[in-house]
C-alpha positions in Angstrom: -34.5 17.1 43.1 -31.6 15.0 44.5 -33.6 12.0 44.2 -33.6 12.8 40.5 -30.2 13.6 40.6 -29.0 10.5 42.3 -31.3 8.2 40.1 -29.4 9.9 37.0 -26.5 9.0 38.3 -26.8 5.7 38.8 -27.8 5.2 35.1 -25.2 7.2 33.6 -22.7 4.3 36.1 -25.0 1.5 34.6 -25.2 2.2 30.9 -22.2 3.1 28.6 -22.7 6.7 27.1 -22.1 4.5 23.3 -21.3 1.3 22.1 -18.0 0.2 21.5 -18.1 -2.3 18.4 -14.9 -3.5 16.9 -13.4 -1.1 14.3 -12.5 -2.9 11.4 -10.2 -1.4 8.1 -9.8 -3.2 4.9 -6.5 -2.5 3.5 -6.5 -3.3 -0.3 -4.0 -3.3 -3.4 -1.2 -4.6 -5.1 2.2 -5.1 -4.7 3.3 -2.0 -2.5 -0.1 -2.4 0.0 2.0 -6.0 0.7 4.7 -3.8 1.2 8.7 -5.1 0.4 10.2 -3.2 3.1 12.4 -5.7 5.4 13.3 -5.6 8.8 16.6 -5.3 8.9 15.6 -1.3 7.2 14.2 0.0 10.8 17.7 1.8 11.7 17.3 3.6 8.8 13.9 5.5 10.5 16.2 6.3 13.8 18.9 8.3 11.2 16.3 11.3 11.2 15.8 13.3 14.2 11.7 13.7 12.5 11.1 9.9 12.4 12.8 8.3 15.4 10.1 8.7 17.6 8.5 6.8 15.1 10.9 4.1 15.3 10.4 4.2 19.0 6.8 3.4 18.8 7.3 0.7 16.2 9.7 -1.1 18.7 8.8 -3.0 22.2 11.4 -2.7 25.5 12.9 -5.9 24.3 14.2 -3.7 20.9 12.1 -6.0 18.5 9.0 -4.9 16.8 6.0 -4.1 18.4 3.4 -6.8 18.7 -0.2 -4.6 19.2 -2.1 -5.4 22.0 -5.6 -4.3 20.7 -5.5 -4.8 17.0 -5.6 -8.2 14.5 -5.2 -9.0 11.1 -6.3 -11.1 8.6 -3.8 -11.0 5.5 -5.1 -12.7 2.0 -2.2 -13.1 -0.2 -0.5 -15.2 -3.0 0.0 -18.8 -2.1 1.7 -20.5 -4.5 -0.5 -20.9 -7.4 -3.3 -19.7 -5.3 -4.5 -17.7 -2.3 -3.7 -18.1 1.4 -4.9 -16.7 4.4 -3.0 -15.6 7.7 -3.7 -14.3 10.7 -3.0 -13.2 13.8 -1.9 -10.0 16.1 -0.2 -7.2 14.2 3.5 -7.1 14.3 6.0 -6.5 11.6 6.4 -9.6 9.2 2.3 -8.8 7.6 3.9 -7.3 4.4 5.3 -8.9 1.2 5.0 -12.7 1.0 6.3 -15.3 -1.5 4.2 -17.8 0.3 1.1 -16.8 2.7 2.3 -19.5 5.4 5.6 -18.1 5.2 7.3 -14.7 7.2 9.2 -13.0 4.8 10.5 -10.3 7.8 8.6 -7.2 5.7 6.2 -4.8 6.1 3.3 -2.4 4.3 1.7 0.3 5.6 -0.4 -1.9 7.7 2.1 -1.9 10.9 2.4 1.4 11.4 -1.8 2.0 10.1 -2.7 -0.6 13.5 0.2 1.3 15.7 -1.6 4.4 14.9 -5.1 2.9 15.3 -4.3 0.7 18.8 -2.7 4.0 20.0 -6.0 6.2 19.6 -8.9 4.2 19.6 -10.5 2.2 23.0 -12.1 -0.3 20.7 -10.1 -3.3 19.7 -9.2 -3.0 15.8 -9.2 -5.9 13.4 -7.6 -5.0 9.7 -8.6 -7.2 7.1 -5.6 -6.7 4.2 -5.9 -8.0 0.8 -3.2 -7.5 -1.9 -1.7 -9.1 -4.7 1.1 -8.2 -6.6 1.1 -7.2 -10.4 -2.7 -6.3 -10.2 -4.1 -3.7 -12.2 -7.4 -1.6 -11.7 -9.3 -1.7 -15.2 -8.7 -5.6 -15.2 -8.0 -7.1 -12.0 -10.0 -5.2 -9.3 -12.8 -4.4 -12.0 -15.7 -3.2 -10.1 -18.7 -4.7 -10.7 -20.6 -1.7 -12.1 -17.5 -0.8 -14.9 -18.6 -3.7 -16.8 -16.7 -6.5 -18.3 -13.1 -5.6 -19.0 -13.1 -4.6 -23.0 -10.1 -7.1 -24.3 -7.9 -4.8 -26.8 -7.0 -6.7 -30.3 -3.1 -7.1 -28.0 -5.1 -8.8 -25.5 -6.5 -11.3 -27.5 -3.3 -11.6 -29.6 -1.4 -12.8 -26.1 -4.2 -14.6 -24.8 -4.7 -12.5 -21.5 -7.5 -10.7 -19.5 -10.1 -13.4 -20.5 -13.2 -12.0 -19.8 -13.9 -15.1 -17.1 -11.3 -12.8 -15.0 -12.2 -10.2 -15.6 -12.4 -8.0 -11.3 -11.3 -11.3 -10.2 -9.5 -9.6 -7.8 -12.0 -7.7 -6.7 -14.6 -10.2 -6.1 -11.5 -12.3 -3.7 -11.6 -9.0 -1.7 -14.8 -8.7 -1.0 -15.4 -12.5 -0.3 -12.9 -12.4 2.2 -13.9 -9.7 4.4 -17.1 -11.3 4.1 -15.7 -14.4 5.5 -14.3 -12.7 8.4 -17.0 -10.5 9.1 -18.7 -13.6 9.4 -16.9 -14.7 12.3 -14.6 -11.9 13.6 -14.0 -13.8 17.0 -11.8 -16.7 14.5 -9.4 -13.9 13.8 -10.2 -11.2 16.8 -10.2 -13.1 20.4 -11.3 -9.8 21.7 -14.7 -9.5 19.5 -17.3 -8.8 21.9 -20.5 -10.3 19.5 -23.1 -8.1 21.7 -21.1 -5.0 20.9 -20.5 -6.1 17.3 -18.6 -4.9 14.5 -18.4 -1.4 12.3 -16.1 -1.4 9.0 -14.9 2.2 9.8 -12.0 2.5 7.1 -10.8 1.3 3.4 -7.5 2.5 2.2 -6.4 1.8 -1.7 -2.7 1.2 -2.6 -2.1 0.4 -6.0 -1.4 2.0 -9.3 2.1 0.7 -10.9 0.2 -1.5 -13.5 -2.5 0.8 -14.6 0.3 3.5 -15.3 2.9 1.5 -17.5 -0.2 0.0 -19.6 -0.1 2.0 -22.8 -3.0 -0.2 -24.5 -5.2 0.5 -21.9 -4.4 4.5 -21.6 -2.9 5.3 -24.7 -1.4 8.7 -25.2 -3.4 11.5 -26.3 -2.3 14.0 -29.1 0.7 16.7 -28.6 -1.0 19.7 -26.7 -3.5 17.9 -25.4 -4.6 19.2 -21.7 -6.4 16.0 -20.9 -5.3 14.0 -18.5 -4.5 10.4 -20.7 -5.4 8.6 -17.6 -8.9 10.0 -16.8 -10.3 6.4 -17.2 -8.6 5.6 -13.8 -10.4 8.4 -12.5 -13.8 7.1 -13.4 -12.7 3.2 -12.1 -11.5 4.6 -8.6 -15.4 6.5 -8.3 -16.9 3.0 -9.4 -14.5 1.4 -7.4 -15.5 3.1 -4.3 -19.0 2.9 -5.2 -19.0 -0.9 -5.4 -17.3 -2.0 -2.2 -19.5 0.5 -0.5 -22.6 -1.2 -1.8 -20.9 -4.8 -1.6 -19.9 -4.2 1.8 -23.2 -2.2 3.2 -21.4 0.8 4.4 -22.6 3.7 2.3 -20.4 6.4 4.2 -17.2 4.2 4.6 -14.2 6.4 5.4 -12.2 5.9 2.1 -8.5 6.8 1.7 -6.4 6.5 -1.9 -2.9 6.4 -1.2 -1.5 8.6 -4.7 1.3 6.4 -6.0 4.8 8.3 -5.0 7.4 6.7 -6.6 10.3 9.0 -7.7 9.5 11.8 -5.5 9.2 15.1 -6.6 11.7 14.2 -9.2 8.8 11.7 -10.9 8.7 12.0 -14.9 5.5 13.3 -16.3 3.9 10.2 -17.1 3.8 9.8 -13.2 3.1 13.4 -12.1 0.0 12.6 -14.5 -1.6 9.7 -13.0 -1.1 10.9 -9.7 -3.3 13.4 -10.3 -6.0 10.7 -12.0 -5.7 9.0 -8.4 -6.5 11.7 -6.4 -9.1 13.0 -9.1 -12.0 11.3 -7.2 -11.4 12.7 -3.8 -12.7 16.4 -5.4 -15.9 15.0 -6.7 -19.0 16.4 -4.5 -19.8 13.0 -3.6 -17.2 12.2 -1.8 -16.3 15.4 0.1 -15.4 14.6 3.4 -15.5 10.7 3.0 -12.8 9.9 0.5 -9.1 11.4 1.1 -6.2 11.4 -1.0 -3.1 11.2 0.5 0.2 11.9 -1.6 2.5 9.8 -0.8 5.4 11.3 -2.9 5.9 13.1 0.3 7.5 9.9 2.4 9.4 8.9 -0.9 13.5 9.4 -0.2 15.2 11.6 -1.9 18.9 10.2 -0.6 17.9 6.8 -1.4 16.3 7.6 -4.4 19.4 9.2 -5.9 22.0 6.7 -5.1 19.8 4.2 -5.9 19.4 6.3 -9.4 23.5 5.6 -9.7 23.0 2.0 -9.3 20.7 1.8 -11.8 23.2 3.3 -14.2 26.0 0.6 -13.4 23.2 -2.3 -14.1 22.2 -0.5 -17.6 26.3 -0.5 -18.5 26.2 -4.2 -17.9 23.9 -4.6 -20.5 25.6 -2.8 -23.0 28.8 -4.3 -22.2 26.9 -7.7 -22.5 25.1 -6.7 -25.5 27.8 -4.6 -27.2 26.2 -1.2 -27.5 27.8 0.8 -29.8 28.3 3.4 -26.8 29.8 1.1 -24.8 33.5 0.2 -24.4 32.5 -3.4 -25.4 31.3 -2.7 -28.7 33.7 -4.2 -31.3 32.8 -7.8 -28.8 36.9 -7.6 -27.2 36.5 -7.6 -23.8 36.5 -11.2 -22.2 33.8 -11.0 -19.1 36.2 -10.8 -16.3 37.6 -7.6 -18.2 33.8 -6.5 -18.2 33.4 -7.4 -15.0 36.9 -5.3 -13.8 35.4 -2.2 -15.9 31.7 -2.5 -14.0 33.9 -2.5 -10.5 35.8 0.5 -11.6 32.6 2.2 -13.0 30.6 1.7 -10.1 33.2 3.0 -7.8 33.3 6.1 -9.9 30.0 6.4 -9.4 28.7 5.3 -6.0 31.2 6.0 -2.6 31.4 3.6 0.1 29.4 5.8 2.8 26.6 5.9 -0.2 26.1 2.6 -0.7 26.1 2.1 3.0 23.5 3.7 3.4 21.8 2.1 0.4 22.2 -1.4 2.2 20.5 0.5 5.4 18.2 2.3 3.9 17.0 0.3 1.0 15.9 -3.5 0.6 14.0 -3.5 -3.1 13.6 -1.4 -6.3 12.0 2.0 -6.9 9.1 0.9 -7.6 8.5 -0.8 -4.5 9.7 2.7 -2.7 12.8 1.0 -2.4 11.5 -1.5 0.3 12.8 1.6 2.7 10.7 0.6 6.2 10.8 4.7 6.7 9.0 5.2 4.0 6.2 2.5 4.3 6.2 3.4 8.1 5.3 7.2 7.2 2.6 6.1 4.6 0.7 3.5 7.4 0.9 6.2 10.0 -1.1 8.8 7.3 -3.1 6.6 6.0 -4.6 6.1 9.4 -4.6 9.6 9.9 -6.5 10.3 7.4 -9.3 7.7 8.1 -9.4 9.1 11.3 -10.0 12.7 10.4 -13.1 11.0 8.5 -14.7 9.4 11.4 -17.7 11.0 13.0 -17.0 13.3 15.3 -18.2 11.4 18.5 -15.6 8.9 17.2 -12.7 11.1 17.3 
């Protein structure tokens, strides 16, 4: 018996109880999965007693942001007229990029997503990211089995979505992880090739496009209870569908981030294709392998409404510019440093000092970029992650 005993032993020493390959997440979307939240926002995140250990973790002893010692990332992004590729370990400066070559000093939900990921799994992580900006679901990220995009009688009157294009996008996606899958160990130093690799997580951002395009959703009859955007619904299912096919991983962890932009204040047209979003999450397909997370929840309401003020002074110059018959410019007699005296006073009236202090910390883009607010884009990656991980097989977690 101890003969038995001591032979287990020995083999349980000898042979790992499971395989560690390296995790990789593809992070894909448009212009708020590049993310426009600068650096110079972080303070912001220490304000709030719920988020500064947060902050904590996305900074290293030396105060400046964590570089992660187990996760990499390739980033395709706009280049000019083209795409570019860039690579590396994750740190801040992996969000919004005029230029792939070039650190613009923001970030997406990606820095906080590998935080999350190097701080709870053993394996080293590799996150492939693809996003665009200005991209739009029915046309740009087409999936394969929607067909060709339909051009409207608009489209063809401005000469745009050409059929040629038509999930462009899409097929740049899934020819890049591809590429790196190929080779992991050009991007990943760590990649072990007898251990391998295991695409263990796809999260979606993206949205804005689809839900301004009237042509492409156009609004249903008054009382109406459908949803005018169901047809997102039914791309997102495809959507998922196709990668999962294209990319051989039939049970990939999927996460949609809902588009949050507004908060709970959001108009209806936004309250409406959240829900679209999320739609595909309740279909008996994907229960328990494709999440929606809201992220309405990590939009800020303080930012949001000072920000709303400063809208309101940029909309008066316009009218004073155009001369709005509301406006105090209308009969054309103000001279523009007269207009530009009025805008001072009118903002003043409007927005305090300590307000749009804490605009400049806070804040670092418009709305619909969540206000490039790092706290916000910081509390997204963290959930997003989350939620992939609450998908994983249980032996992973």
């Amino acid at each position: 018996m101890k003969t038995v005993s001591l032979l287990f032993a020995l083999l349980f020493l000898a042979v790992p109880l499971y395989a560690k390959p390296l995790k990789v997440f593809i992070l894909a979307g448009q212009s708020n999965m590049q993310g426009h939240a600068k650096i110079e926002t972080f303070d912001y995140i220490g304000d709030d007693p719920a988020t500064a250990p947060l902050l904590q973790r996305m900074r290293g002893p030396n105060g400046q942001p964590r570089v992660c010692d187990h996760v990499w990332i390739s980033y395709l992004t706009q280049q000019g007229d083209g795409n570019g590729e860039v690579d590396g370990k994750l740190t801040a400066g992996f969000g919004a990029r005029g230029n792939a070559s070039k650190d613009d000093g923001k970030i997406g939900p990606e820095f906080t997503f590998g935080l999350t990921m190097d701080e709870t799994l053993p394996e080293p992580v590799l996150i492939i990211k693809t996003a665009w900006g200005g991209k739009s679901l029915y046309h740009d990220f087409r999936p394969p089995s929607a067909g060709v995009y339909p051009r409207t009688p608009k489209d063809i009157e401005k000469d745009r979505y050409h059929e040629a294009d038509s999930g462009r996008y899409y097929r740049s996606m899934i020819e890049h992880v591809k590429k790196v899958l190929a080779d992991p160990k050009q991007v990943c130093p760590a990649y072990d090739t007898k251990q391998g690799w295991e695409i263990a997580g796809f999260v979606w951002l993206q949205g804005w496009n689809d839900m301004v395009d009237r042509d492409v959703y156009p609004g249903l009859p008054n009382g109406s209870k459908e949803n005018r955007f169901a047809k997102y619904s039914a791309l997102m299912a495809s959507f998922i569908r196709d990668v999962r096919k294209d990319l051989n991983a039939p049970r990939m962890p999927f996460v949609i981030g809902v588009m949050g932009v507004d908060g709970n204040q959001a108009k209806e047209d936004i309250r409406q294709f959240r829900e679209a979003m999320a739609a595909p999450a309740q279909m008996p397909e994907f229960t328990g392998n494709v999440a929606a997370v809201r992220t309405a929840d990590f939009w800020d309401e303080k930012l949001g409404a000072i920000q709303a003020k400063r809208e309101k002074v940029r909309q008066m110059a316009y009218l004073l510019r155009v001369k709005d018959k509301n406006a105090p410019n209308k009969d054309g007699a103000m001279s523009e440093a007269q207009q530009r005296e009025y805008l001072v006073k009118y903002e003043a009236d409007l927005i305090s000092p300590a307000e749009a202090e804490l605009l400049k910390r806070g804040a670092s883009n418009a709305g619909y970029h969540y206000l490039g607010c790092a706290k916000t884009f910081a509390r997204m990656g963290k959930a997003f992650a989350e939620a992939t991980l609450q998908m994983q097989p249980t032996s992973a977690r």
